[in-house]
Backbone as CSV, one residue per row, in Angstrom:
resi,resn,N_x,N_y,N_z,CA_x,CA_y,CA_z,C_x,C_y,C_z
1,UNK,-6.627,17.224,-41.202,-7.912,16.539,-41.205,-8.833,17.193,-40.176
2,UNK,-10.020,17.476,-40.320,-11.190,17.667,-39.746,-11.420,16.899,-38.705
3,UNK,-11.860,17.312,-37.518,-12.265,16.244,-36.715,-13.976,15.536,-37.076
4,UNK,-14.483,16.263,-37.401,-15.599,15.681,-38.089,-15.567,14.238,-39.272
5,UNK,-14.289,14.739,-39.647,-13.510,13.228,-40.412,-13.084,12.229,-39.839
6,UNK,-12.798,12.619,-38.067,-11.803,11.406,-37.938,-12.590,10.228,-37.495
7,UNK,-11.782,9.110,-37.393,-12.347,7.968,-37.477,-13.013,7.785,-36.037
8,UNK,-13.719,6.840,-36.284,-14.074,6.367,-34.495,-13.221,5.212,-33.955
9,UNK,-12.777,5.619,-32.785,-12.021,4.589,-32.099,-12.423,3.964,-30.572
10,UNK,-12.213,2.571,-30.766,-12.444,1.755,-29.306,-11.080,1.823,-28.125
11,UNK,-11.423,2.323,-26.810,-10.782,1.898,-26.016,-11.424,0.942,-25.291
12,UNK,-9.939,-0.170,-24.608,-10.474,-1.534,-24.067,-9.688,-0.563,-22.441
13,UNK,-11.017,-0.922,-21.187,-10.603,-0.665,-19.661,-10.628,-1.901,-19.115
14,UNK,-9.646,-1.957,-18.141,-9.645,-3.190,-17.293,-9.121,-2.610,-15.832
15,UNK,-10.606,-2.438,-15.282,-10.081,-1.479,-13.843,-10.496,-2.963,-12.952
16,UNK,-10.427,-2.655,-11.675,-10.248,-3.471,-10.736,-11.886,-3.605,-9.948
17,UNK,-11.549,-4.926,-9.300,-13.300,-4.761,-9.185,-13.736,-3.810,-7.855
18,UNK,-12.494,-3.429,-6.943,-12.773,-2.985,-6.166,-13.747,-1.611,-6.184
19,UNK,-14.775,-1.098,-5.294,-15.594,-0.219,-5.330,-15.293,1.295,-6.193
20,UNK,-14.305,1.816,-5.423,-13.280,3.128,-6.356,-12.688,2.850,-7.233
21,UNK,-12.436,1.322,-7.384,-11.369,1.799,-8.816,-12.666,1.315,-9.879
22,UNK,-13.888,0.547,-9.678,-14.396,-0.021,-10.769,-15.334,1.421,-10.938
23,UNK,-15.990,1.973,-10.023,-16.916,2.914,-10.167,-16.179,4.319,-11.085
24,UNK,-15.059,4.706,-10.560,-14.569,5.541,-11.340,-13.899,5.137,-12.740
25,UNK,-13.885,4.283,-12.885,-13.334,3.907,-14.424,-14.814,4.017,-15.171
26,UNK,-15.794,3.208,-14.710,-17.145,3.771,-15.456,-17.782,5.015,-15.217
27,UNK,-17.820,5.798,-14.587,-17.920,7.136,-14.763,-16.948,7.986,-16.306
28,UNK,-15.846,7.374,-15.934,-14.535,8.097,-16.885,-15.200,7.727,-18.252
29,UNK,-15.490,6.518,-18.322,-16.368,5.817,-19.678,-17.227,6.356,-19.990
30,UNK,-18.361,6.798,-19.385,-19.459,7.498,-19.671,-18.749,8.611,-20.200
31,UNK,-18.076,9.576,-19.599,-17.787,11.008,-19.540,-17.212,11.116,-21.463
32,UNK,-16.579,10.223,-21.288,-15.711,10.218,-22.507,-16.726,9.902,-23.812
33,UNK,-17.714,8.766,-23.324,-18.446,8.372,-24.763,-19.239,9.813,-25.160
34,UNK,-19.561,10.497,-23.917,-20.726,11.391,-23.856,-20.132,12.664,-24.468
35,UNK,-18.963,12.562,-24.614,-17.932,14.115,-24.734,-17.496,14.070,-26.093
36,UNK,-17.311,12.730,-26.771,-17.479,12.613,-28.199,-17.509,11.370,-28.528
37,UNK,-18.561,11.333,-29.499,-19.338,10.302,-29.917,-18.384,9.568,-30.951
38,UNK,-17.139,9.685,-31.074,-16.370,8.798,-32.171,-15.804,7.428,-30.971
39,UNK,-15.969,7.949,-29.806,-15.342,7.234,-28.825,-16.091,6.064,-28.015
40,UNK,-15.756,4.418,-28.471,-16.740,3.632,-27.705,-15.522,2.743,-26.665
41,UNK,-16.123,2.126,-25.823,-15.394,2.033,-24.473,-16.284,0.341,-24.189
42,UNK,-14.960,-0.676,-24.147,-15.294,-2.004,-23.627,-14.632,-2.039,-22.382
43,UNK,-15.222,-2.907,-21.712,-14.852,-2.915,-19.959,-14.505,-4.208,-20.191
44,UNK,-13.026,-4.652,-19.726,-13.473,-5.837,-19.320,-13.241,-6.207,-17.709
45,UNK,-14.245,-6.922,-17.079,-14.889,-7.413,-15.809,-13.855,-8.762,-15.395
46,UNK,-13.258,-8.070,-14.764,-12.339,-9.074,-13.741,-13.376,-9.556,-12.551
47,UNK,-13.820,-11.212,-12.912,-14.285,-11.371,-12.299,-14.067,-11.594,-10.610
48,UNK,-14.648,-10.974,-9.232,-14.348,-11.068,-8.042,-14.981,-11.331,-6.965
49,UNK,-15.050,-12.907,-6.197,-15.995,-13.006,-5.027,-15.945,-11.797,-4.196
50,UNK,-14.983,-11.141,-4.380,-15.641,-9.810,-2.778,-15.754,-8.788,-2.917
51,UNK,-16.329,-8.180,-4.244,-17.058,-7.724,-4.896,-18.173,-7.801,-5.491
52,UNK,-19.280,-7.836,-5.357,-20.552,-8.671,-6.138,-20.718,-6.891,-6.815
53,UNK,-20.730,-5.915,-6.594,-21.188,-4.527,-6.598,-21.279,-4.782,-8.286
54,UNK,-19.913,-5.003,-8.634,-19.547,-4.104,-10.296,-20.582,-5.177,-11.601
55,UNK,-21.285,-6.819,-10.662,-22.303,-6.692,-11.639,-23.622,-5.910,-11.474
56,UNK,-24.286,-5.684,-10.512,-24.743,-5.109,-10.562,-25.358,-3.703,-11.237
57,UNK,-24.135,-2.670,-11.262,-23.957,-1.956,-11.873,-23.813,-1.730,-13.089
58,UNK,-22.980,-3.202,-13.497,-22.945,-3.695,-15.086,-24.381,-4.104,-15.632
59,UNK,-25.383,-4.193,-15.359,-26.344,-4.670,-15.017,-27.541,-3.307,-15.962
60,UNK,-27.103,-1.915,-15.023,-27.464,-1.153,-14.997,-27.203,-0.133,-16.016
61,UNK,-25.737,-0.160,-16.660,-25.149,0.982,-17.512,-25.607,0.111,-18.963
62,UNK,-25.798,-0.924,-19.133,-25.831,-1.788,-20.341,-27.273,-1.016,-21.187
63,UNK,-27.953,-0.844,-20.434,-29.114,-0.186,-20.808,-28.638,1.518,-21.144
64,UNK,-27.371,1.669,-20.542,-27.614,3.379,-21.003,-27.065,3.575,-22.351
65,UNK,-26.110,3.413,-22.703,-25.356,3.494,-23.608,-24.544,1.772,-24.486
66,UNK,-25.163,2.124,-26.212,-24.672,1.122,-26.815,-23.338,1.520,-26.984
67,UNK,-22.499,2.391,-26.886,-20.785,2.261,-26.983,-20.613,1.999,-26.190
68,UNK,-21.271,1.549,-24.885,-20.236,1.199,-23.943,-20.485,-0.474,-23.705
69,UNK,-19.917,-1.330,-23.546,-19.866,-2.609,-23.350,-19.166,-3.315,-22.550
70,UNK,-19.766,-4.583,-22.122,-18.670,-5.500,-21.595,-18.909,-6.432,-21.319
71,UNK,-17.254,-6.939,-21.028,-16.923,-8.465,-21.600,-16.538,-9.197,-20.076
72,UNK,-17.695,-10.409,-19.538,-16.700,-11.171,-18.755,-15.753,-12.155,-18.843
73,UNK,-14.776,-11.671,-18.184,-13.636,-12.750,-18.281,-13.889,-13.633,-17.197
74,UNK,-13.188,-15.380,-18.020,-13.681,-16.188,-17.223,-12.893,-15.845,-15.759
75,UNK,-13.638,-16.497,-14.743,-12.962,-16.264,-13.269,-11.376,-17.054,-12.913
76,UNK,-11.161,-16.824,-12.253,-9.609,-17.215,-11.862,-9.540,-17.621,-10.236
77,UNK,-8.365,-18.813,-10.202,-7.773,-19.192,-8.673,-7.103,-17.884,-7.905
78,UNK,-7.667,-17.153,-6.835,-7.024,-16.469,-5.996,-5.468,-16.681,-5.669
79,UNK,-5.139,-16.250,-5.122,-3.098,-16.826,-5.205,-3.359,-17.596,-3.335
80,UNK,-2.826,-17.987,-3.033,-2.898,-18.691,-1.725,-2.953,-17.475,-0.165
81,UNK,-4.573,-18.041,0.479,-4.388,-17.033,1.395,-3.226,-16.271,2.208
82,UNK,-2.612,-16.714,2.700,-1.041,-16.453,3.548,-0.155,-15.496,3.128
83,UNK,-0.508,-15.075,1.298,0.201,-14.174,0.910,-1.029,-12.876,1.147
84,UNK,-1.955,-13.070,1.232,-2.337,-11.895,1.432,-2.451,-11.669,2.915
85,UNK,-2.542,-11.644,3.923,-2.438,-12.135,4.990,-0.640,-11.040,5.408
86,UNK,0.364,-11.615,4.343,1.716,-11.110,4.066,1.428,-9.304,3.742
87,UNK,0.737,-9.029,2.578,0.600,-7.912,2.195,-0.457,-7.941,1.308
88,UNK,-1.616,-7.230,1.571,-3.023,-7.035,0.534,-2.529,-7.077,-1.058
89,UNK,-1.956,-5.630,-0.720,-1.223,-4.766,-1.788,-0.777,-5.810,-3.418
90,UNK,0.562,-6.642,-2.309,1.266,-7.952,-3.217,-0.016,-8.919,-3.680
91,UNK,-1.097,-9.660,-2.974,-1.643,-10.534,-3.042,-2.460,-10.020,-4.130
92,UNK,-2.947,-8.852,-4.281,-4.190,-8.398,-5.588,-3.342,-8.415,-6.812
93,UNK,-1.958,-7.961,-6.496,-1.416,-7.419,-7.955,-1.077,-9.128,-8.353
94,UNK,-0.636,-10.350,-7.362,-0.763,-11.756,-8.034,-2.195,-12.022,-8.592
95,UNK,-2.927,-12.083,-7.957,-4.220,-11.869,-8.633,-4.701,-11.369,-9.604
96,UNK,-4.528,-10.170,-10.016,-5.129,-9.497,-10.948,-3.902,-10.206,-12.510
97,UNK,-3.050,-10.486,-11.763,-1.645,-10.603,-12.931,-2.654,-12.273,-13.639
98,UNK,-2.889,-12.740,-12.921,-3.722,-14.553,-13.270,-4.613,-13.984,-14.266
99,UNK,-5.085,-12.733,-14.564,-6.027,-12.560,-15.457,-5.297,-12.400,-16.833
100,UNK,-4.230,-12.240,-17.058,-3.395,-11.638,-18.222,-3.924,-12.342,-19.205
101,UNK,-3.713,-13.768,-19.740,-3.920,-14.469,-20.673,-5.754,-14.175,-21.373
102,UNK,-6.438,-13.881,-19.965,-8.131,-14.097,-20.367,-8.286,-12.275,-21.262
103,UNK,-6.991,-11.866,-20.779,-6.996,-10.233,-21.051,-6.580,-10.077,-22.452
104,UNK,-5.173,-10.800,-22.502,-5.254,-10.756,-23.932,-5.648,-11.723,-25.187
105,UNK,-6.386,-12.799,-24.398,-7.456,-13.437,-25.171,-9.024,-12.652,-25.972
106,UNK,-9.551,-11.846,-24.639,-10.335,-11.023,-25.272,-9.655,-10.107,-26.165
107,UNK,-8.908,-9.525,-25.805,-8.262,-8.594,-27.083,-7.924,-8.625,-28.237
108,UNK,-7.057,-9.444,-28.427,-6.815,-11.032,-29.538,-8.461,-10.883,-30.602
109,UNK,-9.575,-11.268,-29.713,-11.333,-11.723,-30.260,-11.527,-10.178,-30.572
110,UNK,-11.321,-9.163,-30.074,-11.897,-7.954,-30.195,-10.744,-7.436,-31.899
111,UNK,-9.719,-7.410,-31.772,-8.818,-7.062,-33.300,-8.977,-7.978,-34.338
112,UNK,-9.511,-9.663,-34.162,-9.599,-10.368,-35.533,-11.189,-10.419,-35.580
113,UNK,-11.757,-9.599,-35.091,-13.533,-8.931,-35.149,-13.543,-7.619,-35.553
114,UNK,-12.914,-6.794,-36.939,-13.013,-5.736,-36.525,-14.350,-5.163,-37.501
115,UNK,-15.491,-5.712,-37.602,-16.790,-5.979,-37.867,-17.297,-5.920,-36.848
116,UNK,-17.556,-6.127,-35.863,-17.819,-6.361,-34.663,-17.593,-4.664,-33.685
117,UNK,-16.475,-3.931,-33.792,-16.425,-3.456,-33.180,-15.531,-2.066,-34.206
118,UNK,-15.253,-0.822,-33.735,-14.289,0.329,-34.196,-12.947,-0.485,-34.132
119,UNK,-11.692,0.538,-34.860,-10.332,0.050,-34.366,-10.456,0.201,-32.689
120,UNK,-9.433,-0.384,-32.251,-9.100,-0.238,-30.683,-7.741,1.120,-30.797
121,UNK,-7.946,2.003,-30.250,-6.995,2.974,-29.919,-5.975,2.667,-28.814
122,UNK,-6.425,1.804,-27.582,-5.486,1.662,-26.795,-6.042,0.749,-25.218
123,UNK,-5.128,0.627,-24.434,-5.646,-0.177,-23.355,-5.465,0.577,-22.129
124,UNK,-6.841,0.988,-21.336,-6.456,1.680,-20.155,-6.281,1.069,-18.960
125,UNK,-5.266,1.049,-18.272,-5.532,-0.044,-17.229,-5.256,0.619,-15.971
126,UNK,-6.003,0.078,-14.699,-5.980,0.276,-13.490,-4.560,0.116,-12.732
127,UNK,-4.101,0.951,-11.662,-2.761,1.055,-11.160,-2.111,-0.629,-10.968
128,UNK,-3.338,-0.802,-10.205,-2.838,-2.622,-9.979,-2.770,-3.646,-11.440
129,UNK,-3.145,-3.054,-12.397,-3.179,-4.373,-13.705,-2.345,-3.565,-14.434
130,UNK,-1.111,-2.713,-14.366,0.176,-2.564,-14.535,0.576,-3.480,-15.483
131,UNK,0.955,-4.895,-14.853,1.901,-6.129,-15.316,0.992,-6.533,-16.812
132,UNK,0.100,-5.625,-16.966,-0.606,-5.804,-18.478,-0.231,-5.055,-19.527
133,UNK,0.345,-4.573,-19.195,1.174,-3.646,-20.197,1.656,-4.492,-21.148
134,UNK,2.562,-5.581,-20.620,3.263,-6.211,-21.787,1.974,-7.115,-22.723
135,UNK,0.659,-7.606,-22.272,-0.429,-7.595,-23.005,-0.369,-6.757,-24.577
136,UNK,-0.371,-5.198,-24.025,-0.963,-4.222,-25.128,0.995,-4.429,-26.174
137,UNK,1.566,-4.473,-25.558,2.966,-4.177,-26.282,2.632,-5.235,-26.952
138,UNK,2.913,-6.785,-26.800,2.673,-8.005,-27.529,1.464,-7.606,-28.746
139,UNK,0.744,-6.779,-28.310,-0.390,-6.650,-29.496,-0.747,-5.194,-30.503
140,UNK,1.055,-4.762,-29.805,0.803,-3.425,-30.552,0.213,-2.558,-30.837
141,UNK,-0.506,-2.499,-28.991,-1.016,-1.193,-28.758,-0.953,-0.496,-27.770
142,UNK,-0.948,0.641,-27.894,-1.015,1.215,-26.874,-1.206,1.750,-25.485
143,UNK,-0.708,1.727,-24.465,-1.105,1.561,-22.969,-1.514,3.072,-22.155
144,UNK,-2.539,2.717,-21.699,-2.377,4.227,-20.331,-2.620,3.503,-19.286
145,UNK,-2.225,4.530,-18.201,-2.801,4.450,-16.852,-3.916,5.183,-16.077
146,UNK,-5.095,4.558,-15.720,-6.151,5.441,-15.286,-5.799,4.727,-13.545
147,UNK,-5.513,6.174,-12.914,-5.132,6.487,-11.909,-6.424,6.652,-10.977
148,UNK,-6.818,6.094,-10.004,-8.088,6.748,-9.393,-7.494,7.239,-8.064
149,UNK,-6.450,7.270,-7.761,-5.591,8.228,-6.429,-5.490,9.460,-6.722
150,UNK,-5.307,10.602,-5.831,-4.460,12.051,-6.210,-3.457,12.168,-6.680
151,UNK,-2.741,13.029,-6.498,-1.417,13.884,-7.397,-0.698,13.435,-6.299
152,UNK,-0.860,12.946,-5.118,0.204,12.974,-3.923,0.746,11.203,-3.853
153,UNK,-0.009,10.639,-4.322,-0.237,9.065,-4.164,0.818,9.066,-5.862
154,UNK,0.328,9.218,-6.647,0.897,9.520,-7.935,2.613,10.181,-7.513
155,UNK,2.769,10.644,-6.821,4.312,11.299,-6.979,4.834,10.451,-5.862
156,UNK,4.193,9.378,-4.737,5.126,8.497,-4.033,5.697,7.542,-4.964
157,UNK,4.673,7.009,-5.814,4.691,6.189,-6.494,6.145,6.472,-7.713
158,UNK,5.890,7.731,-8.232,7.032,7.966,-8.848,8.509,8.139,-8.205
159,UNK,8.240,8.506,-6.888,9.765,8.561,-5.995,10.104,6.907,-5.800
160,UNK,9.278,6.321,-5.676,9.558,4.927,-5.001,10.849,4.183,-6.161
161,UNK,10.926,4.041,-7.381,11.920,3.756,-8.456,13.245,4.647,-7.790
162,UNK,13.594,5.263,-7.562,14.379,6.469,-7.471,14.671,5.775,-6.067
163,UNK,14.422,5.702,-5.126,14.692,5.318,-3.770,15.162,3.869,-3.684
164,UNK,14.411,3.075,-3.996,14.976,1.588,-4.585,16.088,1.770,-5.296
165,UNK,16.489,1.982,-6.124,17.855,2.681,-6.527,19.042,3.371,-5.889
166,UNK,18.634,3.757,-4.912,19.596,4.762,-4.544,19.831,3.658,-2.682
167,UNK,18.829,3.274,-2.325,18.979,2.888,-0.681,18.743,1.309,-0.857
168,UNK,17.538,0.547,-1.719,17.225,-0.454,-1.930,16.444,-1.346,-0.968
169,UNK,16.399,-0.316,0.142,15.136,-0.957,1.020,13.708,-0.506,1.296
170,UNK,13.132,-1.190,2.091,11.883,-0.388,2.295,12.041,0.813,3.506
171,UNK,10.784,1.420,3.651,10.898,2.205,4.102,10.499,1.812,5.716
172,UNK,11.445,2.579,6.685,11.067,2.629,8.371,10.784,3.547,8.864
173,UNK,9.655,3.335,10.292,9.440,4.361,10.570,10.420,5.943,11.513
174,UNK,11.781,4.932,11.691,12.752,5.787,12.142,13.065,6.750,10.577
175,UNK,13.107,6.707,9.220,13.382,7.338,8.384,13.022,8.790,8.505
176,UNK,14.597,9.094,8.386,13.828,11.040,7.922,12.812,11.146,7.245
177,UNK,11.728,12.115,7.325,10.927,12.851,6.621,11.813,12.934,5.269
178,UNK,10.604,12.192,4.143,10.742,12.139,2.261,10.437,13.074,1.721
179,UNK,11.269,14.077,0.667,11.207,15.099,-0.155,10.303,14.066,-1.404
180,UNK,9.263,13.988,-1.493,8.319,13.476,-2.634,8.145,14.667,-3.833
181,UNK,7.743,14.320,-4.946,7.596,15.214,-6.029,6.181,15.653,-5.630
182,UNK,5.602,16.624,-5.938,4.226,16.984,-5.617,4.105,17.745,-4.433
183,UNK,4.933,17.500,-3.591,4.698,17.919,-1.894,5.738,18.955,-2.006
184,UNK,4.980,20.084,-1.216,6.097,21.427,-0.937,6.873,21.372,0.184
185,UNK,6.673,20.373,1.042,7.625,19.921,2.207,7.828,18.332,2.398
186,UNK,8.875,18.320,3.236,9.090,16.895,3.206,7.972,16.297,3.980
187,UNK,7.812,14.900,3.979,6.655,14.025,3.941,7.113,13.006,5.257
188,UNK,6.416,13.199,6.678,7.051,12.238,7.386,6.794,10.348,7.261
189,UNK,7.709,9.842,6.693,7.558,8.700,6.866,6.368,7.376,7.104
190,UNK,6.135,8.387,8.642,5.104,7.211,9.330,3.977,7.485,9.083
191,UNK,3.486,8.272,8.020,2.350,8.649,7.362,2.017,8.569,5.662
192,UNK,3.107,7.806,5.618,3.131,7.000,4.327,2.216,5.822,4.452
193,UNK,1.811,5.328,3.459,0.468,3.947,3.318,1.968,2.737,3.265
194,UNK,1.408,1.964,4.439,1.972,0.903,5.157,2.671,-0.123,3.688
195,UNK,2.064,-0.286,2.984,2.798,-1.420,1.861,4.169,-0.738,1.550
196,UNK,4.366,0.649,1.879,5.881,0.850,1.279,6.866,0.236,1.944
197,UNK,6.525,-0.055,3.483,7.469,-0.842,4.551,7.276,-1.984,5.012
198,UNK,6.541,-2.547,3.588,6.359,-4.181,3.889,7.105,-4.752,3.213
199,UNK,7.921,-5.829,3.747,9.057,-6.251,3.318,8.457,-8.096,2.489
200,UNK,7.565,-7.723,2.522,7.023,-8.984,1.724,6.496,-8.750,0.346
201,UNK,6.333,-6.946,0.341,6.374,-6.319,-0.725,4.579,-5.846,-0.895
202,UNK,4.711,-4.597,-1.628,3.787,-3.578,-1.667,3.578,-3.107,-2.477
């Protein structure tokens, strides 16, 4: 088949409201609608008091482009201060996880609309909205991960399974220097991002 034949397809993003992860997921959106036009792109807007930025901005792109869209989801109870307080890290990913149902509620409205919109090709989601995966599986589609870290953050992340496995704790700062994937030397410890040696979890 021709690509001039192929069909047009919707991806659904659900990045985080924080500054880097929401700004670079709409950049990625633009880049993509702009790079071929079979490709339209729904956001959906986790709504967040400590963030006001991403309406704004939403505000702003609505006017640039009709493939690109978005949907707010209704707002949600924060998880109880004390856990974040415990670990940022843990407290967003409870948080962001409270959105699941509004996540695959819109999704659900977006596939029995398909008048309304292209097929959906797949669901891209932000490092922290992970636990949405089983969302796209339940609905038989497809998942990625849009990463807004480097290649170095990306290969702790992949050692960390592998280490839990093998030692089952977190990490201290007495620990030898970590042979990480990505890194041409080992990696000292105490210059690892602090949630790996939080024992309240990261």
């Amino acid at each position: 088949m021709q690509i001039t034949q192929m069909k047009r397809a919707e991806l659904v993003m659900v990045p985080t409201p924080g500054h880097g992860h929401y700004k670079s997921a709409l950049e990625f959106s633009k880049r993509l609608i702009r790079a071929d036009d079979r490709f339209s792109v729904t956001i959906l807007h986790l709504r967040s008091s400590c963030d006001p930025y991403p309406d704004l901005l939403k505000k702003t792109l609505l006017v640039s482009d009709k493939r690109l869209r978005f949907i707010d989801l209704p707002p949600v109870d924060p998880p109880p201060f004390h856990l974040r307080q415990q670990s940022i890290e843990h407290y967003l990913v409870l948080f962001y996880e409270s959105f699941i149902p509004h996540v695959k509620d819109a999704i659900t409205h977006l596939i029995s609309n398909p008048n309304s919109s292209p097929p959906l090709a797949g669901l891209v989601l932000d490092f922290f909205c992970l636990p949405m995966i089983d969302v796209a599986i339940d609905l038989g589609l497809p998942s990625y991960l849009f990463l807004t870290s480097g290649a170095g953050f990306l290969g702790l992340m992949l050692y960390l399974p592998t280490r839990h496995t093998q030692i089952g704790t977190e990490f201290e700062d007495s620990d030898p220097d970590v042979e990480l994937p990505g890194f041409a030397n080992p990696v000292p410890v105490r210059i690892l991002p602090g949630a790996v040696s939080n024992k309240h979890g990261g």
